[in-house]
C-alpha positions as CSV (number, residue, x, y, z in Angstrom):
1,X,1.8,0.3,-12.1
2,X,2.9,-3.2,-13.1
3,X,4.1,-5.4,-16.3
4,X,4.5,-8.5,-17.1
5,X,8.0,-10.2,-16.9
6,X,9.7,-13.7,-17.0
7,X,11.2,-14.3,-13.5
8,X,14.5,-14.5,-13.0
9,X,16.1,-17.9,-11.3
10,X,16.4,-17.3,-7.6
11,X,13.6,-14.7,-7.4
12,X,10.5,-15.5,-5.7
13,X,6.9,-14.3,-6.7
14,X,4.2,-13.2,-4.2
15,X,0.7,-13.9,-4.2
16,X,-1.8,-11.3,-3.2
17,X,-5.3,-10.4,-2.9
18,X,-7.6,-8.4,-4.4
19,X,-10.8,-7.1,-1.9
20,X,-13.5,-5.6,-3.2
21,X,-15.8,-3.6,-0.8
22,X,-19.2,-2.5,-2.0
23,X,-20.1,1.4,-1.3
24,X,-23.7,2.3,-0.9
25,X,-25.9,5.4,-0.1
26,X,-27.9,6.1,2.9
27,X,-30.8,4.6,1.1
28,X,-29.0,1.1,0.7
29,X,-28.7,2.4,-3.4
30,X,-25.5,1.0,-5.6
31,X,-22.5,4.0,-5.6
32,X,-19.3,2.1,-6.7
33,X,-17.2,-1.0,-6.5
34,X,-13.7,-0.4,-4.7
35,X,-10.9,-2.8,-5.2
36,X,-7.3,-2.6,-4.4
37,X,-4.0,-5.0,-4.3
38,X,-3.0,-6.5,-1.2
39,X,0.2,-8.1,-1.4
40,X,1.0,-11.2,1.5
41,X,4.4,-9.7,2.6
42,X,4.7,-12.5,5.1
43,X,6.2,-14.3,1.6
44,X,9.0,-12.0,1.4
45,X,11.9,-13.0,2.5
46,X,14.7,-11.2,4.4
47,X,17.1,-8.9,2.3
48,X,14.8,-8.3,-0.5
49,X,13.6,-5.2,0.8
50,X,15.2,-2.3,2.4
51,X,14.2,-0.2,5.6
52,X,10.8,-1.0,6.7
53,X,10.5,1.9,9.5
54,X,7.7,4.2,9.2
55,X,7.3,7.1,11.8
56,X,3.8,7.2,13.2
57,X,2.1,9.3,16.3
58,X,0.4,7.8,19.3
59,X,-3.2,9.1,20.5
60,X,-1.9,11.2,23.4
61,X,0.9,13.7,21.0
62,X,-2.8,13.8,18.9
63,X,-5.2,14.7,21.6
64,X,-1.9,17.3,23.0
65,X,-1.8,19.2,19.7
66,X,-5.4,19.3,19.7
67,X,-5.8,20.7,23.0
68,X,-3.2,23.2,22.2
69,X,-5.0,24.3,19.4
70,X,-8.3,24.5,20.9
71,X,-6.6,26.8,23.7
72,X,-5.3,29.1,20.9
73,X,-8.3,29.5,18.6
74,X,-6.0,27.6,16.1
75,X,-7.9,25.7,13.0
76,X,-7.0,22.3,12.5
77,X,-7.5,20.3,8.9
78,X,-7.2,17.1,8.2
79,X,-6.4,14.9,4.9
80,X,-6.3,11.6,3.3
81,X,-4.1,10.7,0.6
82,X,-6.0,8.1,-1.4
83,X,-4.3,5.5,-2.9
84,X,-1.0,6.7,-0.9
85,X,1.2,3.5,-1.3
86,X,0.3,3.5,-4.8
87,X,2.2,7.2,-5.4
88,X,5.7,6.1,-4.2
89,X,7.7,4.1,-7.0
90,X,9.0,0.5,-6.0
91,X,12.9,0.5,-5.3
92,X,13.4,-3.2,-4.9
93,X,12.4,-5.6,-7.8
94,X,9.2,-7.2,-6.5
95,X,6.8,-9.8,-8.3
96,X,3.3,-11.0,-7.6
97,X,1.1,-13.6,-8.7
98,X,-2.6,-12.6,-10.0
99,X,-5.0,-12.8,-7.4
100,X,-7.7,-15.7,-7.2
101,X,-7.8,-18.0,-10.1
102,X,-6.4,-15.8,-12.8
103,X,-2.9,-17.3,-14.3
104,X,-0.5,-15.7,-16.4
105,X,1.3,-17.8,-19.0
106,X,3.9,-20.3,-17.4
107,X,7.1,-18.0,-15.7
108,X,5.9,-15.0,-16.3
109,X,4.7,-13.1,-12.9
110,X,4.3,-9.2,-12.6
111,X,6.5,-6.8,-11.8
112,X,5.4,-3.7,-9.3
113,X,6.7,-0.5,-10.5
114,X,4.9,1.2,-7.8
115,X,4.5,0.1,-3.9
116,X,0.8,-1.9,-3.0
117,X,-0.5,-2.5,0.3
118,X,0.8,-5.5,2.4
119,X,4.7,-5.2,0.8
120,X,7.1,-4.9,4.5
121,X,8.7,-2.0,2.6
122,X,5.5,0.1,1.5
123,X,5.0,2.5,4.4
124,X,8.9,3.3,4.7
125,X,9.0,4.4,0.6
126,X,6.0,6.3,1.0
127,X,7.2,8.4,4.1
128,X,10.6,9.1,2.3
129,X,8.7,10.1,-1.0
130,X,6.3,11.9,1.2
131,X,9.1,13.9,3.1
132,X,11.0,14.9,-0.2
């Protein structure tokens, strides 16, 4: 998902987060620690990423096709894709920082091979990968 590179001069790193959300059972019992990548795309800066539209539905074209369903006897199913962002592969060159106090050595940053949440371009590469 990423590597470690030098930067390049004129290339700018972002920093990014990592949240970690605790997931319990119903009787308050340890399950699993989640974590995931959250990159501060308010850092990148204009022209280092491509399209950033990503089509998406409002509730009334929802509650429509589910009130046409219902009126046909249709079945409806619904998905998650977990870790979506993570399946598309990152077009542009992009670099982060570690999260929190971790450092790599002096000018080297990573390099995202795949898209992470909070980069302006994620949603658009994952629709077009999607689509294909």
């Amino acid at each position: 998902m990423i590597k470690a590179n030098k930067i390049k001069s004129g290339h700018k790193s972002i920093n990014c987060c990592m949240p970690v959300k605790i997931k319990k059972d119903g009787d308050g019992n340890l399950l699993e620690y989640r974590a995931r990548c959250n990159a501060d795309g308010r850092q990148q800066e204009v022209g280092s990423y491509g399209d950033i539209f990503a089509p998406t539905s409002n509730f009334s074209c929802i509650r429509s096709i589910c009130a046409i369903a219902a009126q046909e006897g249709l079945t409806m199913y619904q998905f998650d894709v977990k870790g979506a962002f993570l399946l598309a592969e990152c077009k542009e060159r992009v670099h982060i920082n570690l999260p929190g106090k971790y450092r790599l050595p002096t000018g080297r940053v990573l390099q995202c091979r795949r898209l992470i949440y909070g980069l302006k371009q994620a949603a658009h590469d994952w629709n077009q990968m999607f689509m294909k």
